[in-house]
PDB file with one MODEL, atoms N, CA, C and O in Angstrom:
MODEL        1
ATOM      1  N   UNK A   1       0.843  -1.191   0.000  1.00  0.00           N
ATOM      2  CA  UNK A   1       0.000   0.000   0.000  1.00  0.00           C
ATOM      3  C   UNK A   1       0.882   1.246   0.000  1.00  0.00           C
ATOM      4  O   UNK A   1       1.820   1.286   0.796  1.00  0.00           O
ATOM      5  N   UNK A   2       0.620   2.427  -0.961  1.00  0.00           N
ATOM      6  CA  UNK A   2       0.971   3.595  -0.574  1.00  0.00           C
ATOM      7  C   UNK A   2       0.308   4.414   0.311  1.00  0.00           C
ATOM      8  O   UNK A   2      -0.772   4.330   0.896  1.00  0.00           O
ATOM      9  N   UNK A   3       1.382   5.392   0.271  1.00  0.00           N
ATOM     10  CA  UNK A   3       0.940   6.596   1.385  1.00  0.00           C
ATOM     11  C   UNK A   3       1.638   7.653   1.156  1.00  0.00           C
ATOM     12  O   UNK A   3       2.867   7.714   1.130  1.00  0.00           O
ATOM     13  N   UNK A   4       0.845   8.554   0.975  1.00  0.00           N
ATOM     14  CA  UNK A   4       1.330  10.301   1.008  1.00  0.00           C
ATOM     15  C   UNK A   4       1.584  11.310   1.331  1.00  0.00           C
ATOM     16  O   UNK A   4       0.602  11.432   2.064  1.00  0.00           O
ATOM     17  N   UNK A   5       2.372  12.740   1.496  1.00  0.00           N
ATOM     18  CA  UNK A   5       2.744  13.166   2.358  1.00  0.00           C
ATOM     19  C   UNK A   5       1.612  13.966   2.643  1.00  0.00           C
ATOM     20  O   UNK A   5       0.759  14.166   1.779  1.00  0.00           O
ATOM     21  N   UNK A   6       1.547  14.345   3.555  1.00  0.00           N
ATOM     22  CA  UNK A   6      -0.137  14.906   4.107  1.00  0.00           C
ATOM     23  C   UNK A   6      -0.706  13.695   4.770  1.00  0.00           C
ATOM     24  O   UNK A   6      -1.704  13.986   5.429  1.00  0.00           O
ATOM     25  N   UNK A   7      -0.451  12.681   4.799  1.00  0.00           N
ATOM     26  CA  UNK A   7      -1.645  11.786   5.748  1.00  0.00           C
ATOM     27  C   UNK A   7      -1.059  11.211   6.959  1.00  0.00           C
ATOM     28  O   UNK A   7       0.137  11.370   7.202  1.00  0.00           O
ATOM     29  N   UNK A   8      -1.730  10.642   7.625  1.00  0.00           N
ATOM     30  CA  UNK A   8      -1.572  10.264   9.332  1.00  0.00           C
ATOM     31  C   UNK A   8      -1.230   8.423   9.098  1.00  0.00           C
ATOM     32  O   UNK A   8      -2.012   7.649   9.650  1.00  0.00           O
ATOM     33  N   UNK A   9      -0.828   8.225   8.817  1.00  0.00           N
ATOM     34  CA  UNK A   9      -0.993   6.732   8.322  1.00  0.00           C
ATOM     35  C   UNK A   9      -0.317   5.853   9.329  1.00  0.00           C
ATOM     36  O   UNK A   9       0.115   4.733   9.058  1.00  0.00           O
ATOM     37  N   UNK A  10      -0.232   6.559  10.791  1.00  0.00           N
ATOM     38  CA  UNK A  10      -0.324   5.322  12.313  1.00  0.00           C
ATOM     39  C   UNK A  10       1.581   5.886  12.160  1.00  0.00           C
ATOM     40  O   UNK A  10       2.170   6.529  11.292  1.00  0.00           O
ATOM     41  N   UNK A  11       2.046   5.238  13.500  1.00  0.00           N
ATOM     42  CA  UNK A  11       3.897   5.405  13.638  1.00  0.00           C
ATOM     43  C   UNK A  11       4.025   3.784  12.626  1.00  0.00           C
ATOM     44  O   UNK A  11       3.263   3.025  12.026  1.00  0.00           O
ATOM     45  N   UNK A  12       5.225   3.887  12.874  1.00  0.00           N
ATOM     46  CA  UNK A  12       6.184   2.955  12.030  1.00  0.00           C
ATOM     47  C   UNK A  12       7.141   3.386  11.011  1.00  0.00           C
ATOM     48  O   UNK A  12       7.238   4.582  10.736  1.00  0.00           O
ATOM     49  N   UNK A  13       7.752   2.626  10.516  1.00  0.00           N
ATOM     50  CA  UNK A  13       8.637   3.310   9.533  1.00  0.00           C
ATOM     51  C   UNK A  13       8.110   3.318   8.223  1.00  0.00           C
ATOM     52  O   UNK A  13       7.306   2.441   7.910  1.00  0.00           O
ATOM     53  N   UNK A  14       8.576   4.507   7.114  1.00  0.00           N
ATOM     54  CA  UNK A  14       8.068   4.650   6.182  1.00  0.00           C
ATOM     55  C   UNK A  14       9.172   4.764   5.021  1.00  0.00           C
ATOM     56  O   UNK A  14       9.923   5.734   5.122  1.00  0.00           O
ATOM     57  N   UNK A  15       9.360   3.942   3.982  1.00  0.00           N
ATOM     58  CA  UNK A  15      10.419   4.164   2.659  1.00  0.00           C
ATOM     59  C   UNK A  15       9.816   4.829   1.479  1.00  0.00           C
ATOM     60  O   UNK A  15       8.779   4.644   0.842  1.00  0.00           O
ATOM     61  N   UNK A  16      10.873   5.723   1.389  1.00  0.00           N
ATOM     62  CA  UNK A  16      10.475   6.615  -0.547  1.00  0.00           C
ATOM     63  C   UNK A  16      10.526   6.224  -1.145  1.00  0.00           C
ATOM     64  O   UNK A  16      11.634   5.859  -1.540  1.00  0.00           O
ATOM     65  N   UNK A  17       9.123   5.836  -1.964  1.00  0.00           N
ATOM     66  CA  UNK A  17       9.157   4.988  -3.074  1.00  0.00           C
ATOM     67  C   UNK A  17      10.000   4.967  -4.200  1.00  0.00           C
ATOM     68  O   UNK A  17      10.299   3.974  -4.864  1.00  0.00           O
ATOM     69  N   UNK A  18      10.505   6.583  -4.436  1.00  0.00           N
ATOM     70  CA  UNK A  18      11.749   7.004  -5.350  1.00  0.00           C
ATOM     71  C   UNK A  18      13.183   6.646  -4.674  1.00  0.00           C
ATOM     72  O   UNK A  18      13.775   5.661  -5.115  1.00  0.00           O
ATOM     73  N   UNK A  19      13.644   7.243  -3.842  1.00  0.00           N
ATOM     74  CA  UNK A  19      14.926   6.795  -3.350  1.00  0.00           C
ATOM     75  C   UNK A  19      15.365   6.112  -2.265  1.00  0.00           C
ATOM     76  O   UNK A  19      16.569   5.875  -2.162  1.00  0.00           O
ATOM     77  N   UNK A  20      14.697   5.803  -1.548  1.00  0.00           N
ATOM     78  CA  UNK A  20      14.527   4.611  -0.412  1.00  0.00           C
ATOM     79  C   UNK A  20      15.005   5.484   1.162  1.00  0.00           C
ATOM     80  O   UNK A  20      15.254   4.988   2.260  1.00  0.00           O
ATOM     81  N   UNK A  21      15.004   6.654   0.812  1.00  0.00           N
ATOM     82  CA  UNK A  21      14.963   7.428   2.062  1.00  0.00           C
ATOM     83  C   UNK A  21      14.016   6.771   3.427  1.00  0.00           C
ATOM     84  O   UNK A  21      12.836   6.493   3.216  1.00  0.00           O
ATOM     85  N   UNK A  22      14.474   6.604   4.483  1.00  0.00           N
ATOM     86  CA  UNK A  22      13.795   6.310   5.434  1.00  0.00           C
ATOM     87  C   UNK A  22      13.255   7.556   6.778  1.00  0.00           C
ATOM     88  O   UNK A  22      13.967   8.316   7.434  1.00  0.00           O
ATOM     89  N   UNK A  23      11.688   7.356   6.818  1.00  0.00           N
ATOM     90  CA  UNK A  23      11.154   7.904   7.578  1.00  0.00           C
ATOM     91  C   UNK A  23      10.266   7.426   8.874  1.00  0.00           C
ATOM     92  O   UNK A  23       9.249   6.736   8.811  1.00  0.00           O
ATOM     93  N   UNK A  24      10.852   7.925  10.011  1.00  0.00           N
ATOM     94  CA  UNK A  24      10.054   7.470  11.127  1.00  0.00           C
ATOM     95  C   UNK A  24       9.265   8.325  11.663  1.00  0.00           C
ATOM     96  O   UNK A  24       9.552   9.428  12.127  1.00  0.00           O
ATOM     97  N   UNK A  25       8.120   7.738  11.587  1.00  0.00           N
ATOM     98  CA  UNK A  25       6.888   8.741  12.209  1.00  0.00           C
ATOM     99  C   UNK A  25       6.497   7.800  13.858  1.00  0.00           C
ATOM    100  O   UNK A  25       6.180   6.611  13.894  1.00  0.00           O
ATOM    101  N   UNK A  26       6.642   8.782  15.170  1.00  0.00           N
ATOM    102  CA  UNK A  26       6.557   8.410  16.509  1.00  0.00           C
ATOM    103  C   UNK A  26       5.273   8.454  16.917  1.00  0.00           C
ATOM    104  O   UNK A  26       5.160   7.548  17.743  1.00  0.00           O
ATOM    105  N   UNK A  27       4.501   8.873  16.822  1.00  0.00           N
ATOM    106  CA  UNK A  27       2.958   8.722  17.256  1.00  0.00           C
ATOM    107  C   UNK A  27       1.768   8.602  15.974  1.00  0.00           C
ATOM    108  O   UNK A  27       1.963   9.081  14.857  1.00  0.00           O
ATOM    109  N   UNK A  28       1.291   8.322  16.126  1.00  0.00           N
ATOM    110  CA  UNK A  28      -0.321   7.970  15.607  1.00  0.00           C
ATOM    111  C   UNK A  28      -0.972   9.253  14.295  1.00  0.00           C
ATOM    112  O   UNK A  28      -1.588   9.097  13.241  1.00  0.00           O
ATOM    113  N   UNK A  29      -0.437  10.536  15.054  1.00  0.00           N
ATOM    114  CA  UNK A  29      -0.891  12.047  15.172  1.00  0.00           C
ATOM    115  C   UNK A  29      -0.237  12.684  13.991  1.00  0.00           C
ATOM    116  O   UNK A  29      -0.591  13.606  13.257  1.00  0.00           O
ATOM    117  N   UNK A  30       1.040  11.765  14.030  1.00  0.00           N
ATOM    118  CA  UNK A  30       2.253  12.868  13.093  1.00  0.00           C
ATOM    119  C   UNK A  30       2.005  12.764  11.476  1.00  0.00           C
ATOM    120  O   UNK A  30       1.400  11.725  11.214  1.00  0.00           O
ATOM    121  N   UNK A  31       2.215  13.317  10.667  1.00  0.00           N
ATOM    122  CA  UNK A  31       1.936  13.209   9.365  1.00  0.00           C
ATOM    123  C   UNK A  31       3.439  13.257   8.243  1.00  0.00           C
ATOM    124  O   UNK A  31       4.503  13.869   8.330  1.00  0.00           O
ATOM    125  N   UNK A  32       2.981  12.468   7.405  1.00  0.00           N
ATOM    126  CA  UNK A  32       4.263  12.056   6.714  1.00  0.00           C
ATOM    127  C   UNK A  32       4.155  13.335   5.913  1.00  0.00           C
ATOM    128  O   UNK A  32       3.225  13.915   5.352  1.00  0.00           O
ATOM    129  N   UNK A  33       5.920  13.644   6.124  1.00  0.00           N
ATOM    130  CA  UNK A  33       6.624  14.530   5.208  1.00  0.00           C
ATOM    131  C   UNK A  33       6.777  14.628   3.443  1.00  0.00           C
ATOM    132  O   UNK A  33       6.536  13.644   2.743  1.00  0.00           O
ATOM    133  N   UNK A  34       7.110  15.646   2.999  1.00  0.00           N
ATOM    134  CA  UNK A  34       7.923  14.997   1.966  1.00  0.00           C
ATOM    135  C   UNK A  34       8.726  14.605   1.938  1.00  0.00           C
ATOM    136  O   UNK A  34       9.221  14.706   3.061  1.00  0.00           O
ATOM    137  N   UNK A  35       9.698  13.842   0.940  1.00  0.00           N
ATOM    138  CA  UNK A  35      10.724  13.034   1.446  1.00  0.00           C
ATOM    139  C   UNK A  35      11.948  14.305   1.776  1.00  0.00           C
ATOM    140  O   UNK A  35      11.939  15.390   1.196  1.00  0.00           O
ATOM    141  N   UNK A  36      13.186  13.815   3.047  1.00  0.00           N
ATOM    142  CA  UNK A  36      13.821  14.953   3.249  1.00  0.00           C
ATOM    143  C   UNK A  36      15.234  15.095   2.230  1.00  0.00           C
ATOM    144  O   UNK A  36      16.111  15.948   2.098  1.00  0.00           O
ATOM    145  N   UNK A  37      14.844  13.398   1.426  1.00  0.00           N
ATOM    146  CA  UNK A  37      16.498  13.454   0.294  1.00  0.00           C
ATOM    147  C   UNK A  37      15.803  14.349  -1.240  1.00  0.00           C
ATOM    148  O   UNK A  37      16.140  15.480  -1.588  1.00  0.00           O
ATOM    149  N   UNK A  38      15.089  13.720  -1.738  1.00  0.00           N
ATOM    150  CA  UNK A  38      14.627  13.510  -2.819  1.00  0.00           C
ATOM    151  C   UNK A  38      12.926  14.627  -3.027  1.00  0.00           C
ATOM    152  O   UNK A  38      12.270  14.812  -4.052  1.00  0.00           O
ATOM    153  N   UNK A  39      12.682  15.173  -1.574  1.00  0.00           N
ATOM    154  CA  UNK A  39      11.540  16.100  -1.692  1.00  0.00           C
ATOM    155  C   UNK A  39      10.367  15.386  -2.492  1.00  0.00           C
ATOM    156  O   UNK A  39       9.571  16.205  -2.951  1.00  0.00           O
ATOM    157  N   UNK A  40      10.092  14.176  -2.747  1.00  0.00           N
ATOM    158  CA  UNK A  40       9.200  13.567  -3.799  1.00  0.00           C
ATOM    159  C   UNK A  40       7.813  12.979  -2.415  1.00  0.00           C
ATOM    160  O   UNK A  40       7.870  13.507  -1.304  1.00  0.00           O
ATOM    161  N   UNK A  41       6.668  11.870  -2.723  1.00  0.00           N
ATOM    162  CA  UNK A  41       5.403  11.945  -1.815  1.00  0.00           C
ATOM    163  C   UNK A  41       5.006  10.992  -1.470  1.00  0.00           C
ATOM    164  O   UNK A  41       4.211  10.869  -0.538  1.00  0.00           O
ATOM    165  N   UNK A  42       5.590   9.853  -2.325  1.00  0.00           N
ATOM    166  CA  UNK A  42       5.282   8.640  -1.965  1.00  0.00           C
ATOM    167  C   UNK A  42       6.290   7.688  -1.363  1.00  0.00           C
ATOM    168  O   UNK A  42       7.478   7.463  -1.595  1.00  0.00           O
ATOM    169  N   UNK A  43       4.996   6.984  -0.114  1.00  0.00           N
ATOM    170  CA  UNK A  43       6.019   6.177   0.257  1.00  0.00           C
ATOM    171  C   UNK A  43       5.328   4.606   0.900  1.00  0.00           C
ATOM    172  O   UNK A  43       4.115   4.397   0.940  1.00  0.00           O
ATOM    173  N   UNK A  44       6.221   3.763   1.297  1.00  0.00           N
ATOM    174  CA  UNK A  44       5.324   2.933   1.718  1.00  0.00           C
ATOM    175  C   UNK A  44       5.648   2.263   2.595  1.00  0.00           C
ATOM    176  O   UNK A  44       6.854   2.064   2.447  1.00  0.00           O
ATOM    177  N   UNK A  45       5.227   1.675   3.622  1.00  0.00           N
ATOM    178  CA  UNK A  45       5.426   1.032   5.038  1.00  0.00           C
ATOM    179  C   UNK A  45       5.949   0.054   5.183  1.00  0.00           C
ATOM    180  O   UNK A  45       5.546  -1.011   4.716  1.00  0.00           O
ATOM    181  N   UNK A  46       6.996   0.204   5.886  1.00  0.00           N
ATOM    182  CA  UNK A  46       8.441  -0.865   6.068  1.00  0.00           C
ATOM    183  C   UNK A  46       7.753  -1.995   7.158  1.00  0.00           C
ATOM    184  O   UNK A  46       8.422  -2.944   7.568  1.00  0.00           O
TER     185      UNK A  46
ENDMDL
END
């Protein structure tokens, strides 16, 4: 499943579907970024 930057999509870790940048989101609340290498939106749950 994807996921985009703007949505709440629970903690866990999240990979850029373009460059495999890794993102950790800590609570429930937080909302995924754009990516911080590659600035691109998609990503999907490690």
């Amino acid at each position: 499943m994807l996921y985009s930057t703007g949505e709440k999509p629970g903690n866990g870790k999240y990979v850029c579907k373009i460059c495999g940048q890794k993102v950790i989101l800590d609570d429930t609340t937080d909302t995924l970024p754009p990516c911080p290498k590659c600035k691109k939106t998609n990503y999907r749950k490690l």
